[in-house]
C-alpha positions as CSV (number, residue, x, y, z in Angstrom):
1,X,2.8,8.7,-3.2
2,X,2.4,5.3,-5.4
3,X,1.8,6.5,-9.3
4,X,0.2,5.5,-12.1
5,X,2.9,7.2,-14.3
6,X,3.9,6.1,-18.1
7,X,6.5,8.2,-18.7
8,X,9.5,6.0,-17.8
9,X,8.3,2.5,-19.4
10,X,9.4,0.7,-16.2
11,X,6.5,0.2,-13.9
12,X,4.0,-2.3,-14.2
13,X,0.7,-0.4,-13.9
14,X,2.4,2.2,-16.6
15,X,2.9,-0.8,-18.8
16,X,-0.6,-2.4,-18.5
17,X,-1.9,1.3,-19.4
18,X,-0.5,2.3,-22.5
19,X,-1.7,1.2,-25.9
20,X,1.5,-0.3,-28.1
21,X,0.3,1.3,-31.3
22,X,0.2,5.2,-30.3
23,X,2.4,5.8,-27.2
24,X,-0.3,8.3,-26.3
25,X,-0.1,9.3,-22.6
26,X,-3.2,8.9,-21.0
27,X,-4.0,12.5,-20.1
28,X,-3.7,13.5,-23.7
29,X,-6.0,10.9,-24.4
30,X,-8.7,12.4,-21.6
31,X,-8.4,15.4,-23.4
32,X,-9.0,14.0,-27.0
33,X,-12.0,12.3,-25.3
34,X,-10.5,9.2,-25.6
35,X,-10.7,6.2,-23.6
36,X,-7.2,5.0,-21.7
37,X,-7.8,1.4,-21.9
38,X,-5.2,-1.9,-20.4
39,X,-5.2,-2.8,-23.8
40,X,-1.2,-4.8,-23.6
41,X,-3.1,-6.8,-20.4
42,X,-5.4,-8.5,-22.6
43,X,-4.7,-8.6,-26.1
44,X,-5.9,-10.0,-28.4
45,X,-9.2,-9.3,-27.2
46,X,-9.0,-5.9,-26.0
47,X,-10.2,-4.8,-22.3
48,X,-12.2,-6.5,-20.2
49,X,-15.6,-5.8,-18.8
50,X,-14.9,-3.4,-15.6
51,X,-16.6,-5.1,-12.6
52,X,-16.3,-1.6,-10.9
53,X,-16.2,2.0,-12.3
54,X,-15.1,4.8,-9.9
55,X,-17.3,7.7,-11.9
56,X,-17.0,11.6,-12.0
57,X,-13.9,12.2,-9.9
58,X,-11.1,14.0,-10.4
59,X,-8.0,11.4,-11.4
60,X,-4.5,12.4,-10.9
61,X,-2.2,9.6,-11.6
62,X,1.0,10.9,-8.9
63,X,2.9,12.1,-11.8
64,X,2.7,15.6,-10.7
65,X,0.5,16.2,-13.8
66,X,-2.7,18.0,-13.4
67,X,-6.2,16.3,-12.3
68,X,-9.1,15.2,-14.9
69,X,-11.8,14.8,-14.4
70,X,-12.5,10.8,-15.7
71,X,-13.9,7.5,-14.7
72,X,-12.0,4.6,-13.3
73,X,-12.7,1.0,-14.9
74,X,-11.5,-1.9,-12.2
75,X,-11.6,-5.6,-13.7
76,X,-9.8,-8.5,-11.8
77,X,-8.2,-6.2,-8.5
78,X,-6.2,-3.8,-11.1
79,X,-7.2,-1.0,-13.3
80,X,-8.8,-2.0,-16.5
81,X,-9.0,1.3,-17.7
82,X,-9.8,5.2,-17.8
83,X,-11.7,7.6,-19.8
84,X,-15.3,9.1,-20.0
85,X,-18.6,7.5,-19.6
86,X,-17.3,4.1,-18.4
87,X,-20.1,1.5,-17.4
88,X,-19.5,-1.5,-15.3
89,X,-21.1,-3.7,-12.8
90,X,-21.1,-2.1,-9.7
91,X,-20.4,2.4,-10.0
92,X,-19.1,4.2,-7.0
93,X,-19.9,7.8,-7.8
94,X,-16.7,10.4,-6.7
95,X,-17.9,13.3,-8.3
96,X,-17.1,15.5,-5.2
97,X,-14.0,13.6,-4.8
98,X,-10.1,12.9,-5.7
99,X,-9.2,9.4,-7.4
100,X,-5.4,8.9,-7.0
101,X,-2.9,6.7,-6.2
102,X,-2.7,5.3,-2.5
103,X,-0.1,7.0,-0.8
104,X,3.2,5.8,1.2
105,X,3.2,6.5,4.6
106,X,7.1,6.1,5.2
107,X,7.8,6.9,9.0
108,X,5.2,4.2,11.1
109,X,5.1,2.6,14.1
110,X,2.6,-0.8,13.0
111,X,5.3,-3.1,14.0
112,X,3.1,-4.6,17.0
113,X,-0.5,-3.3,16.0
114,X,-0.5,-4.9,12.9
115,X,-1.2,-8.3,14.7
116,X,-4.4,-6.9,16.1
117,X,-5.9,-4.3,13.4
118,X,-4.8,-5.8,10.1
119,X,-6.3,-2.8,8.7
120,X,-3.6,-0.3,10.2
121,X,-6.1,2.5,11.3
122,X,-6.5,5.1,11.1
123,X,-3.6,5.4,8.1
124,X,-6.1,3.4,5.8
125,X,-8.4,6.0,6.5
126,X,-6.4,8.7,4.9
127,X,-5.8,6.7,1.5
128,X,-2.5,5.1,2.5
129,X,-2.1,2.2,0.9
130,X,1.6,1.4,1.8
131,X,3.0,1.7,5.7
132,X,7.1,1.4,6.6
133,X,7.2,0.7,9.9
134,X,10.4,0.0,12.4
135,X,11.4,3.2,12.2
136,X,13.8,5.0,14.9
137,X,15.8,2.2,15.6
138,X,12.4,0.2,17.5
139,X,11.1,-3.0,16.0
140,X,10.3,-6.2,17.8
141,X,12.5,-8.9,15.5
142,X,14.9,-10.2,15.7
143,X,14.1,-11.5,19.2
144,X,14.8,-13.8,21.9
145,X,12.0,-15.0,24.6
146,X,13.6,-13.6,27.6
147,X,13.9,-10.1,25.7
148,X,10.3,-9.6,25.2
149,X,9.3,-8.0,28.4
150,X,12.4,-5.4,27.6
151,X,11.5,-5.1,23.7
152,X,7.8,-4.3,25.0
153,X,9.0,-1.7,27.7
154,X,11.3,-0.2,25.4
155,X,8.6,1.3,22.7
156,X,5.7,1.7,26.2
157,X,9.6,4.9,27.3
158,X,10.1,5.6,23.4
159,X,5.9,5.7,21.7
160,X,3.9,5.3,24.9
161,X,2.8,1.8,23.8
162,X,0.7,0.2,26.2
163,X,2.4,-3.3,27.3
164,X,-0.5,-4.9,28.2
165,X,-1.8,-4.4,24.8
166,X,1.4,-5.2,23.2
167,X,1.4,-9.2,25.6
168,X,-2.0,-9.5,24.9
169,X,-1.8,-8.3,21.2
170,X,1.9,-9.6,19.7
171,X,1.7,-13.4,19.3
172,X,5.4,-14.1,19.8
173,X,5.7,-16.7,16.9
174,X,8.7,-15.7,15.7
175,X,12.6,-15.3,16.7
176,X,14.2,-14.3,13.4
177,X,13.1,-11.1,11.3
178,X,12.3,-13.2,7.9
179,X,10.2,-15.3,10.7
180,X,8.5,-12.3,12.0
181,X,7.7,-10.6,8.4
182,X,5.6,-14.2,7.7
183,X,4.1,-14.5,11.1
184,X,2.8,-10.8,9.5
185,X,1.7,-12.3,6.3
186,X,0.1,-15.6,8.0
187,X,-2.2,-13.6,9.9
188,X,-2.9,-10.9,6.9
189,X,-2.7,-7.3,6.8
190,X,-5.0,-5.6,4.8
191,X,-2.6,-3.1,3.1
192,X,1.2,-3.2,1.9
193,X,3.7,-3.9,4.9
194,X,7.0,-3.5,5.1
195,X,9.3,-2.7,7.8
196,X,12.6,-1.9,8.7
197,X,15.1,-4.0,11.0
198,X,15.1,-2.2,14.5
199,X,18.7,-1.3,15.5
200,X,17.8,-1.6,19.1
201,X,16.1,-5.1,18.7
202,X,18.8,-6.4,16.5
203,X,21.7,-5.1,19.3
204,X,19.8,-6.9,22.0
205,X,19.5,-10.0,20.3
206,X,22.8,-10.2,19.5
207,X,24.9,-8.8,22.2
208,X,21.7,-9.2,25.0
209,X,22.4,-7.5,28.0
210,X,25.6,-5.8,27.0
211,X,23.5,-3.7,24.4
């Protein structure tokens, strides 16, 4: 699971969450009734107008700490702040529901798909916000043209992949992994991708049939 955690001082969205002048975690601030506010983001002229507030739910920030119940300020793609009674342009009421972190779904297979469903369904569906995929040894880079026909057979035995989908879906722009990862990014993805080299792939393109 991603975090919002300020405990450490090293991560980013910890950083952009804590006031410099009182140290104050933000769950003992939600409990004094305070506002948690991106205050170090936008100094000197404190936080910015949320465009979107995520009201009523109950927030836990992957710490492990418990859940409270808070609003969610959103200004500019990244949390602007959170406390009680926010207002902002456009409110998404979560009252019956959890606010969290996205979480990190660490053992996929999206090598392929994620050519033809961007949105990595149905993980997005379940709050993932992060995918790994080329796990077990299968990905489909590094390549070489006259191994794609084998690369495609090989996950249709290992993950039942269809290999008509995967020649009608998998453009085949690329040779090298770096070349597939931005063949990946050219076309988008709607979450965060990343993926691991493929032994099998990467002992086929080097030592081809003899793998």
């Amino acid at each position: 699971m991603e975090s919002w955690g300020d405990d450490d001082g090293n991560d980013d969205m910890a950083r952009s969450l804590r006031r410099p002048d009182d140290g104050v975690r933000w769950s003992e601030r939600l409990g004094r009734g305070l506002t948690y506010a991106a205050w170090d983001a936008h100094l000197p002229g404190g936080t910015m107008s949320n465009e979107t507030v995520i009201k009523g739910g109950t927030v836990f920030d992957g710490t492990g700490a418990p859940g409270v119940r808070a609003d969610v300020g959103i200004a500019g793609g990244r949390i602007n702040e959170i406390g009680p009674d926010l207002d902002g342009d456009r409110v998404l009421d979560a009252g019956d529901c959890v606010v969290a972190p996205g979480f990190i779904d660490i053992h996929t297979h999206y090598d392929a798909q994620v050519f033809w469903d961007p949105s990595l369904t149905p993980s997005c569906f379940h709050g993932v916000t992060t995918v790994v995929a080329g796990n077990c040894g299968f990905s489909i880079a590094p390549t070489r043209e006259e191994h794609h026909d084998l690369i495609a057979r090989t996950l249709e035995n290992v993950e039942d992949m269809d290999v008509a989908a995967l020649a009608a879906g998998i453009p085949w722009d690329f040779a090298s992994f770096p070349e597939y990862l931005a063949s990946v990014g050219s076309h988008g993805v709607g979450i965060n991708f990343a993926a691991y080299i493929g032994h099998t792939a990467l002992r086929l393109y080097v030592m081809g049939d003899n793998a």
